[in-house]
Backbone as a chain_set.jsonl record, in Angstrom:
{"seq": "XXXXXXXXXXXXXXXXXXXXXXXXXXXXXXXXXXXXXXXXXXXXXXXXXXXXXXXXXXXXXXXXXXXXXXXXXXXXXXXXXXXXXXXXXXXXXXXXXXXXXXXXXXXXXXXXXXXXXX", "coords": {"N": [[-16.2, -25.52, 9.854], [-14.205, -23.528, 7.249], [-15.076, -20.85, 5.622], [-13.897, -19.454, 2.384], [-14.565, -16.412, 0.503], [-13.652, -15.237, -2.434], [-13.696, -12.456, -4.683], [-13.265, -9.542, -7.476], [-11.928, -10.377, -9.147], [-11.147, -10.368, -13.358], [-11.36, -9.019, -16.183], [-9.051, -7.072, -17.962], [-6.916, -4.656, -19.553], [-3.224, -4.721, -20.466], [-1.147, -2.929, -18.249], [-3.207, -2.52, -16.854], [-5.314, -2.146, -13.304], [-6.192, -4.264, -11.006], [-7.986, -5.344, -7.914], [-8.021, -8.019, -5.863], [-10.125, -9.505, -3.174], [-10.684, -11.242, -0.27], [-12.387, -13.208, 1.646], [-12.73, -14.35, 4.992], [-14.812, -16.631, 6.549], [-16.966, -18.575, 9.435], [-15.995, -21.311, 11.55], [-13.294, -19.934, 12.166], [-9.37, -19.657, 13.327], [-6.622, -18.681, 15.327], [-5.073, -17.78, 13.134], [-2.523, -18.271, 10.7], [-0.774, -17.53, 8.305], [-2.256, -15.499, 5.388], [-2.627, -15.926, 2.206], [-1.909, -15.673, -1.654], [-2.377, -17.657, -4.289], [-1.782, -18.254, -7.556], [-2.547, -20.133, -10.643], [-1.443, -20.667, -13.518], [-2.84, -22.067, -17.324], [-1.59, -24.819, -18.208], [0.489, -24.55, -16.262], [1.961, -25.043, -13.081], [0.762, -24.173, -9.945], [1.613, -21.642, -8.243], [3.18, -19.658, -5.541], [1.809, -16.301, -5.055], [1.958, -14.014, -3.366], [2.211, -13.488, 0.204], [1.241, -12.689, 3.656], [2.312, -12.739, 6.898], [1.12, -13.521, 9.996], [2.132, -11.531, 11.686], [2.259, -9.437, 10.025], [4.072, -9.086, 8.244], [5.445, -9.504, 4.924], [5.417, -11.387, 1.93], [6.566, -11.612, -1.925], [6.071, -14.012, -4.696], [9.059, -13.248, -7.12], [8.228, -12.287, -9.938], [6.077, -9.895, -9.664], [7.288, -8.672, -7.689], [7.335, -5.231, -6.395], [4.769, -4.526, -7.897], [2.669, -5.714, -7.03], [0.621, -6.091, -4.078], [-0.029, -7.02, -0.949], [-2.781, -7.201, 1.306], [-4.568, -7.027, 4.748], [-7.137, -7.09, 6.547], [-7.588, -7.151, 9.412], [-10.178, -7.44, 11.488], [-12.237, -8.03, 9.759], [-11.43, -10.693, 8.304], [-10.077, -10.543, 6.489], [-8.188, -10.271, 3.255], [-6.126, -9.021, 0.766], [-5.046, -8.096, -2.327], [-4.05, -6.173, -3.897], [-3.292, -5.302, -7.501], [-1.332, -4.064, -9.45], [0.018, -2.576, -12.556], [-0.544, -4.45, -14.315], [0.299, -7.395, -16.057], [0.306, -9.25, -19.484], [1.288, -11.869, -18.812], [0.462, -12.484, -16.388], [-1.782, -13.235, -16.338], [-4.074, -15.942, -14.858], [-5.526, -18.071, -12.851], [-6.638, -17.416, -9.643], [-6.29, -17.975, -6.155], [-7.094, -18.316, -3.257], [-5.252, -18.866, -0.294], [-5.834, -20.277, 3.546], [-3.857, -20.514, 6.622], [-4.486, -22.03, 9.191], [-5.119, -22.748, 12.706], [-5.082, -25.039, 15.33], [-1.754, -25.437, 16.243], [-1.559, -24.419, 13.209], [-1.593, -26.535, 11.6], [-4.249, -25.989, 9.646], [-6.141, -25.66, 7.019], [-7.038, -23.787, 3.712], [-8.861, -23.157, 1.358], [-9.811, -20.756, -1.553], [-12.471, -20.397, -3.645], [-11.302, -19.355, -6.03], [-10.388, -17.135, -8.512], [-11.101, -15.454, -11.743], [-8.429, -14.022, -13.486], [-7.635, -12.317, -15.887], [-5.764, -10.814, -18.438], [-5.149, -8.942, -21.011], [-3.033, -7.883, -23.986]], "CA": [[-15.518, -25.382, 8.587], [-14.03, -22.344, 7.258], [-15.357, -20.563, 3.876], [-13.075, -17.941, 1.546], [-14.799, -16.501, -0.914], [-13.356, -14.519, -3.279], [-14.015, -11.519, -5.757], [-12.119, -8.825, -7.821], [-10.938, -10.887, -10.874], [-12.109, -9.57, -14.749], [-10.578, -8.679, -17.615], [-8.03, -5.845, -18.003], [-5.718, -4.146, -20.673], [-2.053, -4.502, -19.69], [-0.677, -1.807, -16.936], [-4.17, -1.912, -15.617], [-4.869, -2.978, -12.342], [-7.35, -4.926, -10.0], [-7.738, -5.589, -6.43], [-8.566, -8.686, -5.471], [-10.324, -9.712, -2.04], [-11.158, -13.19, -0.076], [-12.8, -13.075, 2.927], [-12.387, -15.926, 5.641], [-15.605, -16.622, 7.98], [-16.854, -19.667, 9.662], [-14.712, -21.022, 12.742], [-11.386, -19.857, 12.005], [-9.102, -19.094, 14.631], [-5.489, -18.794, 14.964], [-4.45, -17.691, 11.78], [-0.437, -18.688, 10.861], [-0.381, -16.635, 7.149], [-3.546, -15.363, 4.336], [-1.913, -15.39, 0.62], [-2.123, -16.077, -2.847], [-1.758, -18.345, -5.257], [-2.461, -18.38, -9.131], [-2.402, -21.206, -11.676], [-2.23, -20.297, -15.211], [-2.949, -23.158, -18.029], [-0.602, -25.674, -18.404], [1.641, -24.623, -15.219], [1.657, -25.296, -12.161], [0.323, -23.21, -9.226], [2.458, -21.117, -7.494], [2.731, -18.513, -4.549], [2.19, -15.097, -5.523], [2.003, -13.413, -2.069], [1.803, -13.842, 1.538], [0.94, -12.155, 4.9], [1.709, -13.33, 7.83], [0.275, -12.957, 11.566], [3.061, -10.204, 12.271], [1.897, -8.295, 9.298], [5.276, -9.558, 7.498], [4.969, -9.853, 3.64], [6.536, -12.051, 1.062], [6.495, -11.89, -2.538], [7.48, -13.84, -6.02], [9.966, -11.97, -7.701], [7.714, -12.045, -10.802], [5.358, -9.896, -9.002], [7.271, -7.835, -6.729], [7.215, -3.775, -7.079], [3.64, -4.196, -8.373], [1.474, -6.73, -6.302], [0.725, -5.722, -2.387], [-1.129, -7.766, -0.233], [-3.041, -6.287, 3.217], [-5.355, -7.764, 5.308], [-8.283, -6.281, 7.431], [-7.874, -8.325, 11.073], [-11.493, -7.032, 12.021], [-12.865, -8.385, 8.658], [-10.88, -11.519, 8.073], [-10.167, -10.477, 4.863], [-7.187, -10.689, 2.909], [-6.271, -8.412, -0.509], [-4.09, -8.007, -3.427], [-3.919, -5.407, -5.198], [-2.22, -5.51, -8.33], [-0.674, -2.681, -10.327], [0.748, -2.668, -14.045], [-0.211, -5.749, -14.589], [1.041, -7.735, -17.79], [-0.476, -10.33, -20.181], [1.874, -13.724, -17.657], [-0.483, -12.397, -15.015], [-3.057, -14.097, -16.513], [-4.014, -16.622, -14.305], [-6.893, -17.888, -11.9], [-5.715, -16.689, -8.765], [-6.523, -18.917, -5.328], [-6.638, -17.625, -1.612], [-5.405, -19.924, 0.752], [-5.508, -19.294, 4.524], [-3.384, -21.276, 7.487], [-4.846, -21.684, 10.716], [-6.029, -23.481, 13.737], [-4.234, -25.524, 16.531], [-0.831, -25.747, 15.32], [-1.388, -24.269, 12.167], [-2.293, -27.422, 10.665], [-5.581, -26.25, 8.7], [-5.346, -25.504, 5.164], [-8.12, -23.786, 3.645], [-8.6, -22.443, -0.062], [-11.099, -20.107, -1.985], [-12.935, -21.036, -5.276], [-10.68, -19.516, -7.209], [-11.028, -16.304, -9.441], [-10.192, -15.644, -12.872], [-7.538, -12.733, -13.957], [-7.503, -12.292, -17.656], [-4.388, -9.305, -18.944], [-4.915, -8.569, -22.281], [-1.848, -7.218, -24.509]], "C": [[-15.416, -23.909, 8.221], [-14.377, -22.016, 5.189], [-14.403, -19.206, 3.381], [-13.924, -17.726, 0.309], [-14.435, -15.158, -1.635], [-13.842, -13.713, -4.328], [-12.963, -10.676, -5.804], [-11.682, -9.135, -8.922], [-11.968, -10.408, -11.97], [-10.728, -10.004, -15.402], [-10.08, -7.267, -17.567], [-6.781, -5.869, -18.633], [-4.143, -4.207, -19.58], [-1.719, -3.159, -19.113], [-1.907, -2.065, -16.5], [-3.869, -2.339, -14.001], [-6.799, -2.944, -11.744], [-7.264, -5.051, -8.917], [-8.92, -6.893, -6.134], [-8.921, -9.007, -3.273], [-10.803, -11.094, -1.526], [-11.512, -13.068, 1.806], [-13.092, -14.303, 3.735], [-13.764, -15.863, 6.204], [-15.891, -18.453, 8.071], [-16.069, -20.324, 11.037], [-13.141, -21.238, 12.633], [-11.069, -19.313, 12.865], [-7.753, -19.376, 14.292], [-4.872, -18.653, 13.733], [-2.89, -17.556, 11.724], [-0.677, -17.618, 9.555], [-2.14, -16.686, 6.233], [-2.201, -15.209, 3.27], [-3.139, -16.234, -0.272], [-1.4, -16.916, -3.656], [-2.358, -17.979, -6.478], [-1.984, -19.701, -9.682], [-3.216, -20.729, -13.067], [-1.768, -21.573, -16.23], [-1.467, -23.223, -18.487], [0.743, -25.255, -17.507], [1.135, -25.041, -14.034], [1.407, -24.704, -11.025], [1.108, -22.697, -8.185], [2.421, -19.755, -6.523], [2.849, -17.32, -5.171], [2.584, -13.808, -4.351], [0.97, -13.694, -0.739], [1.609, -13.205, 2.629], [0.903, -12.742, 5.73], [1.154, -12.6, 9.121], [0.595, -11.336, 11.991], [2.886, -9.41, 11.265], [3.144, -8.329, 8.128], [4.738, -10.63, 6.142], [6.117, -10.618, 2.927], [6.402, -12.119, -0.194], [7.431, -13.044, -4.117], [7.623, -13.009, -6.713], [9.02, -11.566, -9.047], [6.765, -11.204, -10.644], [5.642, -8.93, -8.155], [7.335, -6.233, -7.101], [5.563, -3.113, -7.445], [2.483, -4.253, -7.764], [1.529, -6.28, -4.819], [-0.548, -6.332, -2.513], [-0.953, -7.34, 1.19], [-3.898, -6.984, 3.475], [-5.881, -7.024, 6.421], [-8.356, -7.838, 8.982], [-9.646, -8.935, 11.325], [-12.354, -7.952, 11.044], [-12.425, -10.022, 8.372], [-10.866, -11.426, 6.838], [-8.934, -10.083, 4.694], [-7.363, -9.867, 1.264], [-5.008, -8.179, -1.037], [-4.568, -6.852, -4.461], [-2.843, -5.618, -5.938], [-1.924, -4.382, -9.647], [0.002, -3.072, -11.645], [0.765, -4.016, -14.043], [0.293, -6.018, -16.435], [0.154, -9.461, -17.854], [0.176, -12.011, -19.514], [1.291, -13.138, -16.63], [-1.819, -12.845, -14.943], [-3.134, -15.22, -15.977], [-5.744, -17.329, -13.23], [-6.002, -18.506, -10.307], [-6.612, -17.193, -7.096], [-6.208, -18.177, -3.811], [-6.174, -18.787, -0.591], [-5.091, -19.123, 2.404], [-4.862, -20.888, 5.476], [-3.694, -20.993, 8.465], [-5.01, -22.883, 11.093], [-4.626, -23.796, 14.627], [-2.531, -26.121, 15.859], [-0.172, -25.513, 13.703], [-1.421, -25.141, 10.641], [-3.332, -27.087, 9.774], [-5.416, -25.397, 7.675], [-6.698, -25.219, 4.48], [-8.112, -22.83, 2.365], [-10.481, -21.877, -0.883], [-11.664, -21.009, -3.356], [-11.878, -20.624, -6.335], [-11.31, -17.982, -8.263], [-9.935, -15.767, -10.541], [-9.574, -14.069, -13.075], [-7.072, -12.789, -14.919], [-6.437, -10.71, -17.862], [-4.677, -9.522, -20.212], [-3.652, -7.779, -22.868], [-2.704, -5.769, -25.449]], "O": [[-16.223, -23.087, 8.655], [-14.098, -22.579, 4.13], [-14.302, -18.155, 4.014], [-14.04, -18.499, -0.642], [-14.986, -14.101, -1.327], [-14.573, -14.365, -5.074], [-12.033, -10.62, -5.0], [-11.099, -8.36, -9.68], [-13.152, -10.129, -11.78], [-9.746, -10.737, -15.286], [-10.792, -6.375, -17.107], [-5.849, -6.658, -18.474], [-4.013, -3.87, -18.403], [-2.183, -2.211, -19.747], [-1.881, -1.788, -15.301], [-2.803, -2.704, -13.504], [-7.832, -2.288, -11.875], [-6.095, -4.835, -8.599], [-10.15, -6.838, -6.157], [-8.127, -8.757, -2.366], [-11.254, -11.952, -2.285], [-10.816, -12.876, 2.802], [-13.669, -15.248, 3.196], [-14.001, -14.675, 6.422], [-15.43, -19.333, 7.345], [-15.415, -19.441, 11.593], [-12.281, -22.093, 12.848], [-11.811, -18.534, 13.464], [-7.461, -20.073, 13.32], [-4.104, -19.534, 13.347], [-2.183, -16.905, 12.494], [-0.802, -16.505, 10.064], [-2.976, -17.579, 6.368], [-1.145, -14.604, 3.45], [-4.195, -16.843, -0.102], [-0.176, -16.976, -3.773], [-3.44, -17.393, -6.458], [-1.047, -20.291, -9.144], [-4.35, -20.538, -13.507], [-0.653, -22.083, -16.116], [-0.615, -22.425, -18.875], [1.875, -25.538, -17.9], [-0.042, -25.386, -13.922], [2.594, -24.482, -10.785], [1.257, -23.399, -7.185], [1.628, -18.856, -6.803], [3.86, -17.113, -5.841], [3.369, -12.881, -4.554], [-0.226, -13.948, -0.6], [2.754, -12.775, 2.49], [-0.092, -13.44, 5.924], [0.835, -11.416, 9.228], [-0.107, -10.403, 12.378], [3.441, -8.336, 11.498], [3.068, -7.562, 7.168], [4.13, -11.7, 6.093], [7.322, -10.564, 3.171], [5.782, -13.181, -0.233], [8.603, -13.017, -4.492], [6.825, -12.135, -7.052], [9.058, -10.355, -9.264], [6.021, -11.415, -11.602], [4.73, -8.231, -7.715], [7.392, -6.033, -8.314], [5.16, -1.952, -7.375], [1.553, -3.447, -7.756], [2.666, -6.104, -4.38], [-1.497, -6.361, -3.297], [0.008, -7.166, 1.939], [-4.263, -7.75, 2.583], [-5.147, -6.386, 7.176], [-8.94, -8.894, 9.227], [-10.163, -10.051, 11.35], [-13.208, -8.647, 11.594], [-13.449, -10.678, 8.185], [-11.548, -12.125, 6.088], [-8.35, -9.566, 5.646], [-8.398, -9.988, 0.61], [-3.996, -8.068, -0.345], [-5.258, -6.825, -5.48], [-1.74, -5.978, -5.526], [-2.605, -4.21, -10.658], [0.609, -4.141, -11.589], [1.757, -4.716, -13.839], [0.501, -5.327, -17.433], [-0.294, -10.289, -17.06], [-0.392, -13.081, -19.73], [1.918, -13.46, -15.621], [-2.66, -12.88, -14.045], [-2.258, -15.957, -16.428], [-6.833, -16.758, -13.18], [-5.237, -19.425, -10.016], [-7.695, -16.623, -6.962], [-5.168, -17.615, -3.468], [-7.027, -19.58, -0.194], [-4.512, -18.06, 2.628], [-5.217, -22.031, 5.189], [-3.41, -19.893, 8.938], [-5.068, -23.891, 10.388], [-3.563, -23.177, 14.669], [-2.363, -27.097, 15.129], [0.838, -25.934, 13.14], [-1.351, -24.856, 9.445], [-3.464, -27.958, 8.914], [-4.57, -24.508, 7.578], [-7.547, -26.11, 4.52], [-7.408, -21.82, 2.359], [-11.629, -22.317, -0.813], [-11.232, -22.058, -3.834], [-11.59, -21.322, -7.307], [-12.479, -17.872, -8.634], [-8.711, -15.644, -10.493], [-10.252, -13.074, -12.818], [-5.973, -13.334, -15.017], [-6.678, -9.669, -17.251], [-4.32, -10.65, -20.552], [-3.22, -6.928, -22.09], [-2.025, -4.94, -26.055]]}, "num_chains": 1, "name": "protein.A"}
């Protein structure tokens, strides 16, 4: 079984910024993409950014300009930084990673909270 566990989330005045991190271990192998998700109350949880194998990024538009996500091979770790953030970036913010034989395995962090104050 594979564990992510995540740190990086707080509290922070709008423009600030944070860098979140989520580190994979355990037997993971074959990794297809590391991203992010968030879910903020009363929506529904959606991609914020992705990385895949080839180092090829994807963001939502709500998000793009500000948010970069990199990933340490060596480490199995996976990060977001996030720049000028704003008070709809409040959210608690989810790592998921895709791997194994086929890319079938589906594997998600605890979860950490990202509070924006106005």
């Amino acid at each position: 079984q594979v564990q992510l566990v995540e740190s990086g989330g707080g509290l922070v005045q709008a423009g600030g910024s944070l860098r979140l991190s989520c580190a994979a271990s355990g037997s993971i192998f074959n990794i297809n993409y590391m991203g992010w998700y968030r879910q903020a109350p009363g929506k529904q949880r959606e991609l914020v950014a992705v990385i895949i194998s080839d180092d090829t990024t994807n963001y939502a538009d709500s998000v793009k300009g500000r948010f970069t996500v990199s990933r340490d091979n060596a480490k199995n770790t996976v990060y977001l930084q996030m720049n000028s953030l704003k008070p709809e970036d409040t959210a608690v913010y989810y790592c998921n990673v895709r791997w194994g034989r086929n890319w079938m395995l589906d594997s998600w962090g605890q979860g950490t909270q990202v509070t924006v104050s106005s």
